[in-house]
C-alpha positions in Angstrom: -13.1 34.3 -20.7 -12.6 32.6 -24.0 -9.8 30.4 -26.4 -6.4 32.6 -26.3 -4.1 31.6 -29.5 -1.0 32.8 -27.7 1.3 30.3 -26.0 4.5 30.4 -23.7 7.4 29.4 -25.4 10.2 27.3 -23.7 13.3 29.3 -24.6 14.9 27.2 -21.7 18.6 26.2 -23.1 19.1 22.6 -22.2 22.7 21.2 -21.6 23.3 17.1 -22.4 25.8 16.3 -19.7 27.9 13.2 -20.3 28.8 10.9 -23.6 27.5 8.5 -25.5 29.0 5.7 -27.2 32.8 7.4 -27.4 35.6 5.3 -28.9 38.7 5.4 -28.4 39.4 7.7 -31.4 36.8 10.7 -29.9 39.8 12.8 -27.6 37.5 15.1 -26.1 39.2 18.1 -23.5 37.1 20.8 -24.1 33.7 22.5 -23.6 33.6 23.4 -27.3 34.5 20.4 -28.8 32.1 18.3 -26.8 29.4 21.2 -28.2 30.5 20.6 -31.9 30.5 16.9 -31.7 26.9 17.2 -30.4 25.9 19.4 -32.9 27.4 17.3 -35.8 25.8 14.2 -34.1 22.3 16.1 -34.3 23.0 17.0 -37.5 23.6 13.2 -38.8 20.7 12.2 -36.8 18.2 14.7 -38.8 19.4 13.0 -41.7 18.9 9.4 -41.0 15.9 10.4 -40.0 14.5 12.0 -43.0 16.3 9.6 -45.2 14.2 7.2 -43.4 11.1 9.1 -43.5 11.5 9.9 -47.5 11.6 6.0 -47.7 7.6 5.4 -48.2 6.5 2.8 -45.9 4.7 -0.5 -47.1 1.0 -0.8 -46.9 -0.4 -3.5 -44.0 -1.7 -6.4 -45.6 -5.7 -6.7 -45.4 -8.1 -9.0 -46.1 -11.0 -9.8 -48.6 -13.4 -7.5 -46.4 -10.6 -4.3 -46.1 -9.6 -5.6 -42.1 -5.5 -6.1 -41.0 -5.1 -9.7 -41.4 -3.9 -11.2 -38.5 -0.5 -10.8 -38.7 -0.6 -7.1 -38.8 -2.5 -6.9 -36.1 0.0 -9.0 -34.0 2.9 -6.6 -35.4 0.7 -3.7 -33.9 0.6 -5.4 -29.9 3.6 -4.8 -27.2 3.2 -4.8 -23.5 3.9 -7.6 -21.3 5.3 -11.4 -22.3 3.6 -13.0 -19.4 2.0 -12.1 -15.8 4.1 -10.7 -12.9 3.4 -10.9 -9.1 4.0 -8.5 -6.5 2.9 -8.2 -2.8 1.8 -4.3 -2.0 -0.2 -3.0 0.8 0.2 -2.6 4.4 3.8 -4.3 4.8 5.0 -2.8 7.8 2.5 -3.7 10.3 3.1 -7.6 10.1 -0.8 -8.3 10.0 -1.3 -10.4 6.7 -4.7 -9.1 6.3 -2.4 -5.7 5.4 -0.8 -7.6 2.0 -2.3 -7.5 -1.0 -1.2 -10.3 -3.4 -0.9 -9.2 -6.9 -0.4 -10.2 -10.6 -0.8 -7.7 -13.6 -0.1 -7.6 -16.9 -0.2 -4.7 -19.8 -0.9 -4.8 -23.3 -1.5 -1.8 -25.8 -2.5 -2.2 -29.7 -2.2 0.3 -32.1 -5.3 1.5 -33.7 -6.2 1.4 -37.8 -6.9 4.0 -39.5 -7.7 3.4 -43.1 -6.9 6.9 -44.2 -4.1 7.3 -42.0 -2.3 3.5 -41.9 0.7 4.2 -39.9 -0.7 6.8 -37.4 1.6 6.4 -34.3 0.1 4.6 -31.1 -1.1 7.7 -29.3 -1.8 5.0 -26.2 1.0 4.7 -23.5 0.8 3.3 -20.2 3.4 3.4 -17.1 4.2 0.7 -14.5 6.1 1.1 -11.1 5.2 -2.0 -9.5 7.5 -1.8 -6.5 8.8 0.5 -4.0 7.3 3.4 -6.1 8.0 6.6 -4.3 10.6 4.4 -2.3 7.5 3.5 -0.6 7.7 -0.4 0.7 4.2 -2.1 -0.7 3.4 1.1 -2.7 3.0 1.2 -7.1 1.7 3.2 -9.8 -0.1 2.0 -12.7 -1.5 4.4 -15.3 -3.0 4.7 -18.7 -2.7 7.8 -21.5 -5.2 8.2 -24.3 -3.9 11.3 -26.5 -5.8 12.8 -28.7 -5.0 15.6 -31.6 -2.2 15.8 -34.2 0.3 15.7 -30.9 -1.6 13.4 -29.0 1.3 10.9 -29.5 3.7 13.3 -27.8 1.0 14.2 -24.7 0.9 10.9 -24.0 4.3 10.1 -23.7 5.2 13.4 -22.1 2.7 12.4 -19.3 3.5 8.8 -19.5 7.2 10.5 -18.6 6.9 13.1 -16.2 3.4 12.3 -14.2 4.8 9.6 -11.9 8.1 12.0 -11.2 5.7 14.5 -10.0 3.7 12.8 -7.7 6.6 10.6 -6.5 8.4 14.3 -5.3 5.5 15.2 -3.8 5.3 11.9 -1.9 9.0 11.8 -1.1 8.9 15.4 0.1 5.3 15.0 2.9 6.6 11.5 3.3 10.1 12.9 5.0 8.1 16.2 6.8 5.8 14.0 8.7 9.1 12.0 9.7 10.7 14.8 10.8 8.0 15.9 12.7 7.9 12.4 14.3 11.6 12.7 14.9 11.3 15.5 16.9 8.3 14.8 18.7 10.0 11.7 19.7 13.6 13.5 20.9 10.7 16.4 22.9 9.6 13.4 24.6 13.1 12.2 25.3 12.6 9.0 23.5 15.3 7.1 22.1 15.6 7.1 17.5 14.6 4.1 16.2 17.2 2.2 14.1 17.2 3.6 10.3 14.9 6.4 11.9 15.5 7.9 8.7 15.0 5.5 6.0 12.1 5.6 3.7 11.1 2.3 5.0 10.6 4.3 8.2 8.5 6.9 7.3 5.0 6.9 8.1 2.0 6.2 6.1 0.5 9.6 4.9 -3.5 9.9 4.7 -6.0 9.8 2.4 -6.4 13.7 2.5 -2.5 14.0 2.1 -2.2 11.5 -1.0 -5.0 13.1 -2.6 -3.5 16.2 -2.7 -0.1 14.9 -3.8 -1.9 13.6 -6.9 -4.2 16.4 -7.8 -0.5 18.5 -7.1 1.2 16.1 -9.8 -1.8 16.6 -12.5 -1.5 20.4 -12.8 2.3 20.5 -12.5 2.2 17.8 -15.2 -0.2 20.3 -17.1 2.1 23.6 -16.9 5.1 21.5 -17.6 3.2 20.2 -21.1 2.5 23.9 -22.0 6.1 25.0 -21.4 7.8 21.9 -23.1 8.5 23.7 -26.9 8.6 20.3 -28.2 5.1 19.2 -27.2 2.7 21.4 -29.4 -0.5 20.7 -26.8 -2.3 24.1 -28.1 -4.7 21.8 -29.8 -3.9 18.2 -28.7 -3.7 16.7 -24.5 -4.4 13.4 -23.5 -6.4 11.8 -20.6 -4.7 10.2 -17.4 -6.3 7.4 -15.7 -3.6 6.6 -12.5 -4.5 4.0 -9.7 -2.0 4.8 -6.6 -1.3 1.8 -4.3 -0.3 3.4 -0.4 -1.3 2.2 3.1 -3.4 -0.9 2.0 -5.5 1.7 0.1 -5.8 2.3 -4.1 -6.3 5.8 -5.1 -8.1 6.3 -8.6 -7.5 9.8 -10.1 -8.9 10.6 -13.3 -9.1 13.1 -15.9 -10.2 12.8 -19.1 -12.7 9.5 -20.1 -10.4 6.6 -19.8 -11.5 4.5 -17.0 -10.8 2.2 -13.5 -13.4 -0.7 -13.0 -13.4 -2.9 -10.0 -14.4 -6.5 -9.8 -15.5 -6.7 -6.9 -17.1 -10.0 -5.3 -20.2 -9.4 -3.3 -21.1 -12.4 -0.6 -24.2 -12.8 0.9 -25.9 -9.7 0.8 -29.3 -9.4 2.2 -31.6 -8.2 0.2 -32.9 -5.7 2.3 -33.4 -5.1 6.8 -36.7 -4.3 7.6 -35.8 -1.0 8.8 -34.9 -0.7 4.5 -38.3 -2.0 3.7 -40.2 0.3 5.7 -38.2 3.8 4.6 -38.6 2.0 1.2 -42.7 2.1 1.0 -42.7 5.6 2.7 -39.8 7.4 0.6 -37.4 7.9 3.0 -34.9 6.0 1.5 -31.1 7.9 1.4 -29.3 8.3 -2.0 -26.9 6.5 -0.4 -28.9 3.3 0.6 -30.5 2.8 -2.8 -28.2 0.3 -3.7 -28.6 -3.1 -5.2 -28.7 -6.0 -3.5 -27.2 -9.0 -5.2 -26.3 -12.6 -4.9 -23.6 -14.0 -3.0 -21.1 -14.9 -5.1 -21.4 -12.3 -8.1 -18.7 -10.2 -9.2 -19.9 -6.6 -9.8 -18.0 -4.3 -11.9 -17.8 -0.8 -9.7 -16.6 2.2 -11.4 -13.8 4.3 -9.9 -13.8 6.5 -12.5 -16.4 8.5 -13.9 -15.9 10.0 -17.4 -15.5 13.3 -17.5 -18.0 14.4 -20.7 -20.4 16.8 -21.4 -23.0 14.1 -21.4 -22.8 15.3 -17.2 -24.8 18.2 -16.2 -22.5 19.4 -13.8 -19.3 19.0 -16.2 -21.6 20.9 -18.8 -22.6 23.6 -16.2 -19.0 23.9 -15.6 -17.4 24.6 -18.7 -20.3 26.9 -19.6 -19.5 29.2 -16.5 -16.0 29.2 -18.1 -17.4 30.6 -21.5 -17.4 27.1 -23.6 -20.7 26.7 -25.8 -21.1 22.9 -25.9 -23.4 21.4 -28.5 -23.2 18.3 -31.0 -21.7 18.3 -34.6 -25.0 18.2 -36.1 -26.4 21.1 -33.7 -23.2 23.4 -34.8 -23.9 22.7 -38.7 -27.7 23.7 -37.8 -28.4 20.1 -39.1 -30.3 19.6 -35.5 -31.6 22.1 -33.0 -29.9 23.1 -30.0 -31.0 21.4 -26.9 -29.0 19.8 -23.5 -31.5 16.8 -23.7 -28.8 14.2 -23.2 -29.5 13.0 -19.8 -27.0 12.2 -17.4 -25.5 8.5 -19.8 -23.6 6.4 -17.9 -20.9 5.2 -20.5 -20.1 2.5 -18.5 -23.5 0.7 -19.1 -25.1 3.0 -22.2 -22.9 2.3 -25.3 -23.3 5.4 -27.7 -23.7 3.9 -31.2 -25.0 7.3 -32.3 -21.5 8.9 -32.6 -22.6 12.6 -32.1 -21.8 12.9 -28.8 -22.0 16.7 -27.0 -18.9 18.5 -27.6 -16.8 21.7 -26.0 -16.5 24.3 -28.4 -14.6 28.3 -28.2 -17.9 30.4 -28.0 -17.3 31.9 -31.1 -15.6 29.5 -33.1 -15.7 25.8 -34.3 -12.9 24.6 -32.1 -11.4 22.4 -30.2 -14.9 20.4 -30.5 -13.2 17.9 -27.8 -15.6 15.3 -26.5 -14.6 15.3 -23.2 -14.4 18.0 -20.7 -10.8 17.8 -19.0 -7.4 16.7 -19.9 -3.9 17.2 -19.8 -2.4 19.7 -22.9 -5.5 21.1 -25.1 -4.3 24.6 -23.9 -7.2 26.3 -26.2 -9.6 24.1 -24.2 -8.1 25.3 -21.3 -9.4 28.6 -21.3 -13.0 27.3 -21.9 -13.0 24.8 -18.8 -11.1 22.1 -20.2 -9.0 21.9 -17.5 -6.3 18.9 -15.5 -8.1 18.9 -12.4 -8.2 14.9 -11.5 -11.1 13.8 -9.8 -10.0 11.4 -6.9 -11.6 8.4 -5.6 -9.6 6.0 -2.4 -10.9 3.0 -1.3 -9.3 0.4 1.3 -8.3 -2.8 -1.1 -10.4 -5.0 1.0 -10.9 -9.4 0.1 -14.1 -9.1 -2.2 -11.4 -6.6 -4.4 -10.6 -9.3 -6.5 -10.0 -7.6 -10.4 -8.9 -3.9 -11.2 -9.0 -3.0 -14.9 -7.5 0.6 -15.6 -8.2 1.0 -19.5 -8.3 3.9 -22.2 -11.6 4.1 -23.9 -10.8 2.2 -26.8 -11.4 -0.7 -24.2 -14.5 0.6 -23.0 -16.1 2.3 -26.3 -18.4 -0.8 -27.3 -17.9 -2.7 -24.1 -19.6 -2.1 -21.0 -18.1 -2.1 -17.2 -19.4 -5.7 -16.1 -18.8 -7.2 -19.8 -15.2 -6.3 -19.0 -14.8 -7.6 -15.5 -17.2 -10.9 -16.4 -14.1 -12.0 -19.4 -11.3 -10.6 -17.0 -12.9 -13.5 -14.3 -13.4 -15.8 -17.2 -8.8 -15.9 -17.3 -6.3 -17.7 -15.6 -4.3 -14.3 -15.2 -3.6 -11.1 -15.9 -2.3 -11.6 -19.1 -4.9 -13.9 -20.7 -7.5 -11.2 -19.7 -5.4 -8.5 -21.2 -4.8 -10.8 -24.8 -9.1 -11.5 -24.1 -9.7 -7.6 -23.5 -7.8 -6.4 -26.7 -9.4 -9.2 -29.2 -12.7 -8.6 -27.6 -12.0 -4.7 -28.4 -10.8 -5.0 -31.8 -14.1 -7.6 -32.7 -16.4 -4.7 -31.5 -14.6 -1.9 -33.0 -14.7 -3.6 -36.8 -18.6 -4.4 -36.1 -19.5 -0.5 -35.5 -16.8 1.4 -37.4 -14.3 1.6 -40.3 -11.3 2.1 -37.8 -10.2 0.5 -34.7 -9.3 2.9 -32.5 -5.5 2.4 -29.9 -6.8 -0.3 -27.1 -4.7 -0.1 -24.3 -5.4 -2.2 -20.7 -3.6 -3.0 -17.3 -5.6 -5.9 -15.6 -4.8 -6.2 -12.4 -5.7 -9.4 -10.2 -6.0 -9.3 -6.1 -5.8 -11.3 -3.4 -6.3 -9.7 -0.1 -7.9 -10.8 3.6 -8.9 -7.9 5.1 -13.0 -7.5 5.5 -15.0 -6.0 3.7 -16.9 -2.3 4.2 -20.1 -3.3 3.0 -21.0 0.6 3.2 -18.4 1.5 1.1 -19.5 -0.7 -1.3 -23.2 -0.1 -1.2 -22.4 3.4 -1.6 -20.2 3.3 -4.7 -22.6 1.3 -6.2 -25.5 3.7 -5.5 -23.5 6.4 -6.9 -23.7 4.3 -10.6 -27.1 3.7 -9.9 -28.5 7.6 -9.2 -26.8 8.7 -12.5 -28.8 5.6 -14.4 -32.2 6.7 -12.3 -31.3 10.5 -13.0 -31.7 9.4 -17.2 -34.3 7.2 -16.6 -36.8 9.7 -15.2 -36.4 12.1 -18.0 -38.5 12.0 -21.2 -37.6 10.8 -24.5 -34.5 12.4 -25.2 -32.9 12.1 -28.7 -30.2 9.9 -27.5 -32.8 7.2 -26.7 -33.5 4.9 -29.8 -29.2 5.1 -30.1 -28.5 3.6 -27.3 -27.7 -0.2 -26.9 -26.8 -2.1 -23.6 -24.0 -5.0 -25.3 -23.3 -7.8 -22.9 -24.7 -6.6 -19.3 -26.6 -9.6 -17.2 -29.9 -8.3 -16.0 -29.2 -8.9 -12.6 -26.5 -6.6 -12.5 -29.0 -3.9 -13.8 -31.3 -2.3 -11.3 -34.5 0.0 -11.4 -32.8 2.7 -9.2 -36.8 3.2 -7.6 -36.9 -0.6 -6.5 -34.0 -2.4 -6.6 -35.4 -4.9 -9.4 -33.8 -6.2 -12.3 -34.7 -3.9 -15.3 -35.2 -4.7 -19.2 -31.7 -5.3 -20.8 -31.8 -4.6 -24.8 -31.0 -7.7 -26.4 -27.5 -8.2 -28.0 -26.8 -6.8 -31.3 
């Protein structure tokens, strides 16, 4: 095992079928001339575009303290003008508590780089809000974060081809289990149903099935990014953060360390049964009953996501059984000694001002040094560990789902999981929170770095009757909360003194051993 600096090369010819833009004056009858005309088009096009990028751009305009002055910063925003609503979910079984009522809104910004001022967006994000998968109540929503000198095309190369993938592989066990249907029903000597083969037909596919469409989609997204000659991903990728709407259920998959946040509103928990209280002062209290009990009324940010870093042990133990050494900066330039004394950092409520994060590095060599330990592209990493194997998470969209926030990390770097969902409840809509999410961003980013990284956001806002799975809840919460106890039983690690908790309500933060509110680090 180890980095390989060999990669397949797409010698694939690729025939344009069709015209553009022909006049009158363009008599076109042959094969040839439609091939010379193409290649004289190409040829004019390589010129504009070096003319144009001989043609040295203008600085941004900046202010007395070196930050983009408003108005550049407006010039570097797109996404949506204004909220849209939708109705997804369960459409076809007539019971309302099945529709999910929905408004979203997207907004990316383009990061600043003081050395690099007109660095291209390497943020893109994709939106099928409808019929995706010509699936009635089903969508896609998805963020890319690239990363390397390519990143830009990783992202975009995902951003193109990740939703085809999984929509074929939709389409395609979507139809089987229709067919099989079909002729269970003509076995049985039943009698077709009208439009018996319409998509709107075809039945629901489970949990298990739709996972494994997606994970599918992630890998043949990955081998299609490594063939694609025009993608150079040997030392660039990018994350993919996707939420799936199918059923009446969101599926989150993730790879990389962008991130999925629920808001969701928890009503009138108790605080604990008896039968609790009694496991509790003996010690027989489940992993997956140590949850927090909270207010009625309080929206609690739930991660659907977990970053995929080598701050975890079992990401770390991973990649090392694929032959990675991972270490910090400082620990490769012998400025610190080698250690795995991280703990297992939830980045969702532990910002990292230290900036030396543990990194995935070629045994023998001082690459790719990535900072998270999967992604699409990064076909050096691959080798190492650094694979596109999504981790999946589905959850029934149930009435305390109230706000989903899918996000790239330049959301989440100075900005905790509840601080995000408390100003997303704070808006009107969608949109407001987005506008909120990216100035809140931007503020942060200028108050611990030189740069502002891309910021990129889809806020999502639900309305939904069905009840709620309190276990289901409880449980994804006690997942957050057995990482925090897991770093909070360790010793004094080197990352503690560099860690600050920005923005976080006690109440929302628990001593995993009993369930109390724990010390929250003032505000810097």
């Amino acid at each position: 095992m180890g980095c390989t600096s060999s990669k397949l090369e797409n010698n694939t010819e690729r025939v344009m079928n069709g015209r553009i833009a022909i006049d009158k004056s363009e008599r076109i009858h042959t094969q040839s001339e439609r091939a010379k005309l193409a290649q004289q088009r190409a040829v004019a096009s390589a010129n504009a575009a070096n003319k144009k990028s001989s043609t040295p751009q203008a600085p941004p305009k900046l202010d007395s303290e070196g930050h983009l002055i408003a108005e550049e910063v407006a010039k570097r925003i797109s996404g949506s003008v204004e909220s849209k609503e939708i109705i997804l979910g369960d459409l076809k079984s007539g019971n309302d508590e099945g529709i999910i009522h929905v408004q979203y809104a997207a907004l990316t910004q383009r990061g600043y780089y003081p050395d690099k001022p007109h660095k291209e967006n390497q943020d893109a994000y994709y939106t099928a809000p409808s019929k995706f998968a010509s699936g009635e109540g089903d969508a896609f929503f998805a963020v890319f974060d690239g990363h390397g000198d390519a990143g830009h095309d990783c992202a975009r190369f995902a951003k193109e081809k990740l939703h085809a993938y999984l929509a074929g592989g939709l389409k395609k066990q979507r139809a089987a289990a229709n067919a099989a249907k079909l002729r269970e029903m003509t076995k049985n000597g039943q009698e077709k149903p009208k439009n018996a083969f319409h998509p709107s037909s075809w039945p629901y596919l489970s949990v298990e099935q739709y996972e494994t469409c997606c994970r599918n989609a992630h890998l043949q997204c990955n081998t299609a990014m490594h063939k694609e000659s025009k993608v150079k991903d040997m030392m660039s990728g990018t994350t993919a953060i996707s939420v799936g709407f199918h059923a009446g259920r969101i599926t989150v998959s993730n790879v990389g360390d962008s991130r999925v946040v629920l808001g969701h509103r928890i009503n009138d928990y108790v605080d604990s049964t008896p039968a609790e209280e009694e496991k509790k002062e003996i010690g027989e209290l489940s992993d997956s009953e140590h949850a927090p009990s909270l207010k009625g009324g309080t929206i609690m940010a739930i991660p659907l996501s977990e970053d995929q870093t080598p701050y975890r042990k079992d990401e770390r133990d991973r990649l090392k059984a694929a032959g990675a050494r991972v270490c910090s900066i400082d620990q490769m330039e012998g400025k610190e000694p080698m250690h795995e004394n991280w703990g297992e950092v939830d980045l969702g409520v532990d910002i990292d001002e230290h900036g030396d994060p543990p990194r995935v590095w070629c045994m023998d060599h001082d690459y790719p040094g990535t900072a998270f330990s999967r992604s699409l592209g990064d076909g050096v990493g691959e080798d190492i560990g650094v694979n596109a194997e999504p981790e999946i998470v589905t959850k029934e969209v149930t009435k305390g789902d109230e706000i989903l926030v899918i996000a790239s990390d330049g959301i989440f770097e100075f900005i905790t999981n509840q601080r995000v969902i408390d100003i997303c409840a704070e808006c009107s809509d969608p949109m407001v929170a987005c506008t909120k999410l990216l100035e809140e961003s931007y503020k942060q980013w200028l108050h611990y770095e030189l740069r502002t990284d891309d910021i990129t956001c889809i806020v999502l806002f639900l309305k939904n009757g069905k009840a709620n799975d309190d276990a289901v809840v409880k449980k994804l919460m006690g997942k957050r909360h057995r990482i925090k106890k897991a770093a909070t039983t360790k010793g004094k690690t080197p990352l503690q003194g560099s860690m600050a908790k920005i923005n976080v309500d006690p109440a929302m933060i628990m001593d995993p051993t009993g369930m109390e509110p724990a010390d929250v680090e003032p505000e810097q």
